[in-house]
C-alpha positions as CSV (number, residue, x, y, z in Angstrom):
1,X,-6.9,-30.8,21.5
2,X,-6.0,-29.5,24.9
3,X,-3.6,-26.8,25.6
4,X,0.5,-28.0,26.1
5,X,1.5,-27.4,29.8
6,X,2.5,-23.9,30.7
7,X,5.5,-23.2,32.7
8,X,4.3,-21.2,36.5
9,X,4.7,-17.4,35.5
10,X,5.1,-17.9,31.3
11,X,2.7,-15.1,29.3
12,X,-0.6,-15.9,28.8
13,X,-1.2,-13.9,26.2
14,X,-0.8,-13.6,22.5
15,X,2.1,-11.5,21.3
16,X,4.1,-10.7,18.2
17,X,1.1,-12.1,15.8
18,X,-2.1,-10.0,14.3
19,X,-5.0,-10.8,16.4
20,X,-6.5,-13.2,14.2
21,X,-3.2,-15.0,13.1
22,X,-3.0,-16.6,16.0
23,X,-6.0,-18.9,15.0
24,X,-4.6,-20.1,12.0
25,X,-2.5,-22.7,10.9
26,X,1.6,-22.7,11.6
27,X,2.5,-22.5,7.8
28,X,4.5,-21.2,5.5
29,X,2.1,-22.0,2.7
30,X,-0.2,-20.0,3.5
31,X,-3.4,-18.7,1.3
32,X,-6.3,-16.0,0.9
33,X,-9.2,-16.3,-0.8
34,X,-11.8,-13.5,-2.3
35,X,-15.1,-13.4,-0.7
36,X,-18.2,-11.3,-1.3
37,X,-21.5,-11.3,-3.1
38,X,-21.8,-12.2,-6.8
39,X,-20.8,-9.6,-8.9
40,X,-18.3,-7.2,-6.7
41,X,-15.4,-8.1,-8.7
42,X,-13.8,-10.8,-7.3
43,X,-13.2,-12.7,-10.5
44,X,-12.2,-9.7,-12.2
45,X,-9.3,-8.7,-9.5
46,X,-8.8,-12.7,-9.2
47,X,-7.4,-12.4,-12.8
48,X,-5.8,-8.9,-12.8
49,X,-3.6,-9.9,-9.3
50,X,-2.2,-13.1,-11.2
51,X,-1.3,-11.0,-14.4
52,X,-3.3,-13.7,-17.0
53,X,-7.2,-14.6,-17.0
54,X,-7.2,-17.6,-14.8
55,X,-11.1,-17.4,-13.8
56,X,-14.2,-17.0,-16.1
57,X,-15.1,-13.4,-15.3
58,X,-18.7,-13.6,-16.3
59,X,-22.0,-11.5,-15.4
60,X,-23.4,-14.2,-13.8
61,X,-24.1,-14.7,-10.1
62,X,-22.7,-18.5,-9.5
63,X,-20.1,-18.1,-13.4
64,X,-17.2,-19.4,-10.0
65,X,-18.4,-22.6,-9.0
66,X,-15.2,-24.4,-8.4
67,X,-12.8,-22.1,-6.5
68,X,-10.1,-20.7,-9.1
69,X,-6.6,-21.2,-7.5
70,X,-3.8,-18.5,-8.3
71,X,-0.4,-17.9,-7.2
72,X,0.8,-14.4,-7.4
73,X,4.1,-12.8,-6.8
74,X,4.7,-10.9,-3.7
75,X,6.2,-6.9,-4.5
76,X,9.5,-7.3,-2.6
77,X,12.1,-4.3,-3.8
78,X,14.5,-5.4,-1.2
79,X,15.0,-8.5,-3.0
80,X,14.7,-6.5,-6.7
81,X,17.7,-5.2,-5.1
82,X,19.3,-8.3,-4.2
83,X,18.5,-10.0,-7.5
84,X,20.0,-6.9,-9.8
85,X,23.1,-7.0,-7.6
86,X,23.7,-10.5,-8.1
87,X,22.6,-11.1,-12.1
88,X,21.9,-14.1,-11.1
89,X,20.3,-17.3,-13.5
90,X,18.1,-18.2,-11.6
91,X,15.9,-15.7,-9.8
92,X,12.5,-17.0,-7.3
93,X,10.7,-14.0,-5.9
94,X,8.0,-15.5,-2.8
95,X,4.8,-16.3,-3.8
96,X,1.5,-16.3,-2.4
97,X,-1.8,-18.4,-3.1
98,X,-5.1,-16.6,-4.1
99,X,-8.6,-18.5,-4.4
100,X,-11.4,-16.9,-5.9
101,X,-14.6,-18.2,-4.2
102,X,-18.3,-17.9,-5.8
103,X,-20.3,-15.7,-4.6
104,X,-22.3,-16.0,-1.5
105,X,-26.0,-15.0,-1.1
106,X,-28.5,-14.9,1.8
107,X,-29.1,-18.1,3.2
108,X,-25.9,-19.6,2.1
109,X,-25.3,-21.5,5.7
110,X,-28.5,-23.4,4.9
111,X,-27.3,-24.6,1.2
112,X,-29.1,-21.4,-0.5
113,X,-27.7,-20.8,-4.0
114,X,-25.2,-23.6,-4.0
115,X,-23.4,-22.0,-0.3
116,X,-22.5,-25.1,1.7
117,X,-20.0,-25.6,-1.2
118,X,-18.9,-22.1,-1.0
119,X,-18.5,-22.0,2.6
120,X,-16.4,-25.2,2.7
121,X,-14.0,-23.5,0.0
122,X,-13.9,-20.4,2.4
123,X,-13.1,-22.6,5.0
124,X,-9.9,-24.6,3.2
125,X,-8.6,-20.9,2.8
126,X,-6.3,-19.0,5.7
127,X,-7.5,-15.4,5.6
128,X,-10.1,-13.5,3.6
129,X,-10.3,-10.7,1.3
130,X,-13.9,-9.4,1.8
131,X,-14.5,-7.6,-1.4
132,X,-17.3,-5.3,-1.6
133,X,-19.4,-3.7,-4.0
134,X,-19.7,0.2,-3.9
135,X,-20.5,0.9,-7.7
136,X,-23.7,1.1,-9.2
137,X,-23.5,-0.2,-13.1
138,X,-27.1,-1.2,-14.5
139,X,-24.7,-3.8,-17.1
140,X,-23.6,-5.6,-14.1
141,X,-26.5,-7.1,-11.9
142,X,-26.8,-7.5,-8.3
143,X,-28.5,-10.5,-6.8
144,X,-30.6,-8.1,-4.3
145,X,-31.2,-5.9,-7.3
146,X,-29.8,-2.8,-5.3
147,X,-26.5,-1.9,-4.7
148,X,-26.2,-1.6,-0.6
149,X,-22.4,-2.2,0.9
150,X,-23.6,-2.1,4.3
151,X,-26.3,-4.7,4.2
152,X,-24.4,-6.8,1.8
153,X,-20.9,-6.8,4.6
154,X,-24.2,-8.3,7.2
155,X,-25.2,-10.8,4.6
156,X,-21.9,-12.3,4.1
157,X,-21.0,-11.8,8.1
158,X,-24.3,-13.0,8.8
159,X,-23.9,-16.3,6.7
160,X,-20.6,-17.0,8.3
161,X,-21.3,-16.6,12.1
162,X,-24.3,-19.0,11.1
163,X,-21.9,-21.8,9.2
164,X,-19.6,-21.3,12.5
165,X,-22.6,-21.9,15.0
166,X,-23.5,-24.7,12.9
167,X,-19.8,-25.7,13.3
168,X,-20.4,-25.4,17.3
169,X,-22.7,-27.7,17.7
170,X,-20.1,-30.8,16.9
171,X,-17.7,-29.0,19.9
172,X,-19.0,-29.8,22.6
173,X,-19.3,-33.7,21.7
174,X,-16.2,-34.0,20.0
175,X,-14.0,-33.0,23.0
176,X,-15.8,-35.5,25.4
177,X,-15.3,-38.1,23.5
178,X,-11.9,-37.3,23.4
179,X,-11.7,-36.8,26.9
180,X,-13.4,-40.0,27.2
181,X,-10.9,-41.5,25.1
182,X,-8.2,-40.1,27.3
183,X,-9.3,-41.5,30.5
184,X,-10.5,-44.6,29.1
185,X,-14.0,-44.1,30.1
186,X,-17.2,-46.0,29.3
187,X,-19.1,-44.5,25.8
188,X,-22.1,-43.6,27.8
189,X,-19.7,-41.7,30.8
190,X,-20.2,-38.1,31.0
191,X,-16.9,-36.9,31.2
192,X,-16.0,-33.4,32.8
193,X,-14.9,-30.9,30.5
194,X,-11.9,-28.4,31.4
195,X,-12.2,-25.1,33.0
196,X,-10.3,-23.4,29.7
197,X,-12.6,-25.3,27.1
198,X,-15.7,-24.3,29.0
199,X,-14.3,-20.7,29.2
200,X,-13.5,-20.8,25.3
201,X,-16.7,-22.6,24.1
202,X,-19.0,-19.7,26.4
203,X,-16.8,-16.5,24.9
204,X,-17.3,-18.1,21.3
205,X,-21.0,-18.8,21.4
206,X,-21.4,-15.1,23.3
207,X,-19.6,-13.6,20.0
208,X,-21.5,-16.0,17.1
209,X,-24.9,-15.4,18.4
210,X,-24.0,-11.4,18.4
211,X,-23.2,-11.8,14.9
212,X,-19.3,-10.9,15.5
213,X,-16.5,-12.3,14.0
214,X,-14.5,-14.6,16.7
215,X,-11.3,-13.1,15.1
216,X,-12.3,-9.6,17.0
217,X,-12.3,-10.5,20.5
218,X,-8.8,-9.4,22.5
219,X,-9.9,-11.5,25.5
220,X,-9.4,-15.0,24.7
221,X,-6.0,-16.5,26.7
222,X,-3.5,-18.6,24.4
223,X,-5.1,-21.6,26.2
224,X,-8.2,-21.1,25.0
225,X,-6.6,-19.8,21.7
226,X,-5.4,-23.2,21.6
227,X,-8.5,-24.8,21.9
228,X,-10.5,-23.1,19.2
229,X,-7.8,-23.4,17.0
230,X,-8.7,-26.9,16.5
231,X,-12.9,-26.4,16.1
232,X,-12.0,-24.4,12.3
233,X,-14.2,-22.0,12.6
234,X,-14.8,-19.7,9.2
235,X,-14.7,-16.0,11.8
236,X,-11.1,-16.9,13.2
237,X,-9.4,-16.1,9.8
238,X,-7.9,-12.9,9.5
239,X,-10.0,-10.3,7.3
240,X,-9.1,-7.6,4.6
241,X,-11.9,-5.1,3.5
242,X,-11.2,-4.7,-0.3
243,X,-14.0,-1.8,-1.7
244,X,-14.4,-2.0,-5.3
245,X,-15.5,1.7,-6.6
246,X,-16.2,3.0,-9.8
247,X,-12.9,4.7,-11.9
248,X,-14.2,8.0,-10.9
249,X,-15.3,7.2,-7.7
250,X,-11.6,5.9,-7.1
251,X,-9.5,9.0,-9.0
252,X,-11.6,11.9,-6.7
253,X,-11.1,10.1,-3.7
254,X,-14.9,10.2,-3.0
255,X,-17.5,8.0,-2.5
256,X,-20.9,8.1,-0.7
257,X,-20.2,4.4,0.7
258,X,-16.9,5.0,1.9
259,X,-17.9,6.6,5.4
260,X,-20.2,4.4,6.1
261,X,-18.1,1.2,5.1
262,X,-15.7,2.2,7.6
263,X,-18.1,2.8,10.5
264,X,-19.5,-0.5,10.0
265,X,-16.1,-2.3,10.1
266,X,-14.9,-0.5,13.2
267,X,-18.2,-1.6,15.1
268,X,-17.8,-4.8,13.9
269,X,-14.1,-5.6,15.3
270,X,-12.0,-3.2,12.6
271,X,-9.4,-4.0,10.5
272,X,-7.8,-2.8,7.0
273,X,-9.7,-1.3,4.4
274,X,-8.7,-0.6,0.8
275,X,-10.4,1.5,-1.7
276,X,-9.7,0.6,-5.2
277,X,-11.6,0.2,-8.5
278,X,-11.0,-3.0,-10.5
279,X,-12.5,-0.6,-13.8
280,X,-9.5,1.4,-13.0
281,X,-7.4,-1.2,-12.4
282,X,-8.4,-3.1,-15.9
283,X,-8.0,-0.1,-18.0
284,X,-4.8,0.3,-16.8
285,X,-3.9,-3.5,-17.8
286,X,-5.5,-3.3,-20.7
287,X,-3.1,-1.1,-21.6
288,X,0.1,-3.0,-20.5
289,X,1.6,-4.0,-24.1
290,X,1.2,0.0,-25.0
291,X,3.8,2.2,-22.2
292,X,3.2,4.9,-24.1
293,X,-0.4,4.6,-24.4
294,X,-0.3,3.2,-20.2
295,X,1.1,6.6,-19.2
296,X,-0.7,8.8,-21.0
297,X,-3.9,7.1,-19.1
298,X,-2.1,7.8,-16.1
299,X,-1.7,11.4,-17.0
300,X,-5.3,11.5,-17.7
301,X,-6.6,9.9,-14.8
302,X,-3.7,12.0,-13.1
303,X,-5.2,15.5,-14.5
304,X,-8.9,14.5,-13.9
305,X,-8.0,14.2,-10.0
306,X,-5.8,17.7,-9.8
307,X,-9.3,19.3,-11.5
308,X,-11.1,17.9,-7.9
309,X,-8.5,19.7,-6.3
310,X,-6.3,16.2,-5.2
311,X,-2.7,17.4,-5.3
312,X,-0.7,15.1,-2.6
313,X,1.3,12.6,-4.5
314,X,0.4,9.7,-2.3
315,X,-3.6,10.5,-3.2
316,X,-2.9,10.6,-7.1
317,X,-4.3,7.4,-9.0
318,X,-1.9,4.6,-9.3
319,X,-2.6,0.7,-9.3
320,X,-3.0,-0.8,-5.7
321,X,-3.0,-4.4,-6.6
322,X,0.9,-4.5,-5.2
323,X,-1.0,-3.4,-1.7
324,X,-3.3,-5.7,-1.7
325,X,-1.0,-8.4,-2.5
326,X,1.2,-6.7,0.7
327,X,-1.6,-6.3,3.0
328,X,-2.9,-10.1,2.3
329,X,0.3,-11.6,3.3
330,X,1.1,-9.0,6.4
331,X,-2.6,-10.3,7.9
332,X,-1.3,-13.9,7.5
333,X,1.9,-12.4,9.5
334,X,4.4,-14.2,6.7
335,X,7.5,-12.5,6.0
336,X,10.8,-13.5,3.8
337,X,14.1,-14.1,4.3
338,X,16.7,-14.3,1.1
339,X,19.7,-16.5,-0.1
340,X,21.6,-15.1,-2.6
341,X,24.5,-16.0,-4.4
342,X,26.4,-16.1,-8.3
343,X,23.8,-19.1,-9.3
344,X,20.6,-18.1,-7.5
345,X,18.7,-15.3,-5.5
346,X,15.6,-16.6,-4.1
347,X,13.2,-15.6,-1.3
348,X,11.7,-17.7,0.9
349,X,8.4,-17.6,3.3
350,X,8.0,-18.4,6.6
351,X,5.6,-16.9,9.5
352,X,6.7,-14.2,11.8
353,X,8.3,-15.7,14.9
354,X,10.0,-18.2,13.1
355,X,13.4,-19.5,14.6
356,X,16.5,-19.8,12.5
357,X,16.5,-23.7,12.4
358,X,12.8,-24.0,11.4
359,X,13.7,-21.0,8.6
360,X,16.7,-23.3,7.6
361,X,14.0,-25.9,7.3
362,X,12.4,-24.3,4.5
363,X,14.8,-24.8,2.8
364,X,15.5,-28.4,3.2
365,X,14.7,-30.6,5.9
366,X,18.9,-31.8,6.5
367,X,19.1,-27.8,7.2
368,X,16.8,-27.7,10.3
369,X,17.8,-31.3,11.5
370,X,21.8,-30.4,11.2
371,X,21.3,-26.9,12.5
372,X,24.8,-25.2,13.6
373,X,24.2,-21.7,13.3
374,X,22.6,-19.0,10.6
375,X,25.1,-16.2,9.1
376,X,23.0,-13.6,9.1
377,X,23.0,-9.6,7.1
378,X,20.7,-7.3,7.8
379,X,19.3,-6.0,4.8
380,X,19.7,-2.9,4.8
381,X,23.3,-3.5,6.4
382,X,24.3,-4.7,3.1
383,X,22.5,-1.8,0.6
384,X,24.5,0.6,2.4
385,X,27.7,-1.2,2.5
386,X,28.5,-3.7,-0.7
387,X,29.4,-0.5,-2.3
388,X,28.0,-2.4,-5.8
389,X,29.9,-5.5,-4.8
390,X,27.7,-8.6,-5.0
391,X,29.4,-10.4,-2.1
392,X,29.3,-10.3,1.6
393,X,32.9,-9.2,2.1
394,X,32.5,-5.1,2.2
395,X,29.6,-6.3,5.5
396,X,32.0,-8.3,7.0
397,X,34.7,-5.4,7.2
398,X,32.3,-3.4,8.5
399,X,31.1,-5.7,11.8
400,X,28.1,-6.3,10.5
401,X,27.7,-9.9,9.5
402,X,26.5,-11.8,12.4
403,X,26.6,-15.9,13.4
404,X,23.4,-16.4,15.0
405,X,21.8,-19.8,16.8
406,X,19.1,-22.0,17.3
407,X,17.3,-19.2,19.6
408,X,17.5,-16.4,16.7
409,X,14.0,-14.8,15.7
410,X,14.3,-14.2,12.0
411,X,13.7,-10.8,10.8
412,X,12.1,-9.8,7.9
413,X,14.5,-9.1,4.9
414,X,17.3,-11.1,6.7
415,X,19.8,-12.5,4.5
416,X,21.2,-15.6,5.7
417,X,23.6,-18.4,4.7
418,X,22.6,-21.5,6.9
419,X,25.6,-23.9,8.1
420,X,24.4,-27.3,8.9
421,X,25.7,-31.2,9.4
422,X,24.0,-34.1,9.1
423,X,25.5,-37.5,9.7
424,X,25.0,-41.0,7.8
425,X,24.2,-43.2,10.6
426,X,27.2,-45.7,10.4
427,X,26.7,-49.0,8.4
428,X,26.0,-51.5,11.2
């Protein structure tokens, strides 16, 4: 699909969205989905994010065939807030969809080990968690029989720049004959391609056939953003780099794969990495029907870490599955807005850059189409103003409760009552 006409002067170039957002699909449904080796954890963290043991977590390389399809609450305490103000019946915190894919092995592009299946599961996803293995455990086996972050990040990079050139090879065909189509030329017509899609296909192939990520490259235009948007190509979803350590690995704030894992991902393209242990992480679940028994692990594992000499209180061990929730939905650039009131508090999703009547639209359909204008509290307008008062009248008094209009960016945290009006058609 060619690029909409650009006004003269209007920016080129991608702003307000992650780099690799800007590939994806304009959703507010958006998902992530675990990626990695057999037996790094994925099913494991799969079932602690969601709270309940949704996916077999077996010692088995292919135990996930079918992708295992969670929904898992997003940490919010702005709207904690919200909801304990209000005392509402009904409370709906945002959600957000996690798929845990099988394993991937060498050779995967070419069908090895069951991985055309897998690939086209990565491919239904929006952005990846790239979990990787940086324990050794002789109870849990690997399928190269050595545990090796580094090679096994190339493996799985490897495998997808491979699916995506595979993917290439349809391009070039596909957008003559829809050129062809276009200007109602003869089948057997070669039809000239555009100055942008040559431009995009050339900068593409350059970064597949180097092995690197499409996602990583600043200098593609929004044209040509535009273009290989529509080819849905694995390397254009946004990455998080999820490494899966041992619980003592994890509690001293040390391991020999750490360095190493994070000059690899800044030569390939960068992005967020996140050190946790999923042994850690169970124990600590494990424990969730106990409080007492839950803090007294805490103080252990909070002791053990003071004896390496870790005293900062951001560095002492605590659970980090809220942050990879967080960092999951910040590389998918969604954010919420709230409606709260004496029957409901509820936060809803929608992508970053999202105007007030397509926010309204979230809602219900009559909201966007009737649009009039969005009464709109900044959050933290109204925690240090309602002075306990679950009502917007204390804001109000103070100048800070705005009317806003079709051209308003939402913010994240905005709470908003949407005014619309939508008229029957009269009866003929």
């Amino acid at each position: 699909m060619p690029p909409k006409n650009k006004k003269k002067g209007q920016d080129d170039t991608p702003t307000g969205l992650m780099k690799a957002a800007r590939f994806g699909r304009v959703k507010n449904d958006l998902s992530m989905g675990f990626v990695g080796l057999p037996n790094v954890g994925k099913s494991s963290l799969t079932n602690l994010l969601c709270g309940a043991s949704h996916a077999e977590a077996a010692n088995y390389p292919f135990c996930t065939i079918d992708p295992n399809h969670v929904r898992v609450v997003v940490p919010d305490k702005k709207f904690e807030y919200l909801a304990n103000t209000w005392g509402s019946p009904s409370i709906v915190p945002a959600v957000m969809k996690i798929t845990d894919i099988a394993g991937l092995i060498k050779g995967a592009s070419e069908g090895a080990g069951l991985g055309n299946a897998f690939l086209s599961h990565i491919a239904a996803v929006d952005g990846i968690y790239h979990l990787v293995r940086a324990f050794d455990n002789d109870e849990v086996i690997h399928v190269d029989d050595s545990v090796d972050p580094i090679r096994d990040m190339d493996t799985i990079q490897s495998e997808l720049c491979l699916k995506d050139l595979e993917s290439m090879d349809k391009v070039v065909n596909k957008e003559k004959e829809r050129v062809r189509k276009e200007k109602g030329m003869a089948r057997a017509a070669d039809p000239p391609l555009s100055d942008v899609f040559q431009s995009a296909y050339a900068k593409v192939m350059e970064l597949l056939q180097a092995n690197t990520p499409v996602q990583t490259c600043d200098n593609f235009t929004m044209a040509e953003v535009e273009y290989i948007r529509d080819w849905g190509l694995i390397t254009t979803k946004p990455q998080v780099f999820v490494v899966n350590m041992n619980q003592k690995s994890y509690i001293r704030k040390g391991n020999k794969w750490l360095p190493k894992i994070n000059k690899w991902v800044k030569e390939h393209g960068g992005g967020q990495i996140i050190p946790m242990s999923v042994e850690f992480e169970q124990n600590l679940y494990d424990l969730k029907d106990d409080p007492t028994a839950q803090a007294a692990f805490i103080d252990q594992c909070t002791e053990e870490a003071k004896s390496y000499g870790i005293t900062q209180p951001n560095l002492l061990p605590k659970t980090c599955l809220m942050k990879i929730i967080r960092m999951g939905r910040q590389s998918l650039c969604l954010q919420s807005f709230y409606t709260a009131g004496p029957k409901e508090v509820r936060a809803w999703t929608i992508q970053k850059g999202t105007l007030a009547p397509q926010a309204a639209g979230v809602i219900h359909t009559d909201f966007e189409r009737g649009f009039i204008k969005a009464e709109v509290c900044n959050f933290d307008d109204f925690k240090a103003l309602h002075q306990g008062q679950a009502s917007m009248s204390k804001i109000k008094e103070a100048g800070k409760y705005r009317q806003e209009g079709k051209t308003y960016e939402m913010q994240d945290g905005d709470i908003v009552v949407f005014m619309h009006n939508v008229t029957a058609s009269k009866k003929k």
